[in-house]
Phi, psi and omega in degrees: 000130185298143181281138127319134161207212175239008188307323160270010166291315174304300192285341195274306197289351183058033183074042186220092173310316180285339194268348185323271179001295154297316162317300155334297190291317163294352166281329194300329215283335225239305200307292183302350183264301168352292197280345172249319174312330172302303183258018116331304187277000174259290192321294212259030165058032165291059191280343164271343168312278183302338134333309156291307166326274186336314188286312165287340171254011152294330198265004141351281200286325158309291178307335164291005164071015182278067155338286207308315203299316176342290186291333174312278183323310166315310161290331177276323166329275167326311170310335193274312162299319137327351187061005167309087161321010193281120173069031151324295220276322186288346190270337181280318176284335168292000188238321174301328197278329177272324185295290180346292211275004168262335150354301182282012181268000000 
């Protein structure tokens, strides 16, 4: 499974440490509320509901510099529109993954 990191972050701030900074922070500040609204809307079988979510926190997974992870999200979204649970588990480990690592920021 591909790390989280900052490499797109690194290009959006350009050597501009404060908005980096600022950037961070707003993933740290935004991610954890998302991600239990996300499973709010799982719990109470809301999938289009949770579907939006998934959709705003790919782009989450974008900004952590997750490609792979990215496309993960991309499909389960849809799947999710289809009422499909196909890549629940992988899109969810991808979520844990993301918490880790800014927890270690």
């Amino acid at each position: 499974m591909e790390q989280a990191n900052f490499s797109y972050i690194d290009v959006l701030s350009d050597g501009d440490n404060s908005f980096k900074q600022k950037l961070i922070e707003i993933v740290k500040n935004e991610l954890p509320g998302e991600i239990e609204i996300y499973e709010q809307n799982m719990a109470n079988l809301k999938f289009q509901d949770a579907a939006e979510n998934v959709h705003k926190l790919k782009h989450k997974i974008s900004i952590l510099g997750m490609e792979e992870s990215y496309q993960v999200a991309v499909n389960y979204e849809e799947n999710l529109k289809k009422n499909s649970l196909d890549l629940r588990e992988s899109f969810e480990k991808i979520l844990m993954q993301m918490i880790q690592f800014i927890n270690k920021i």
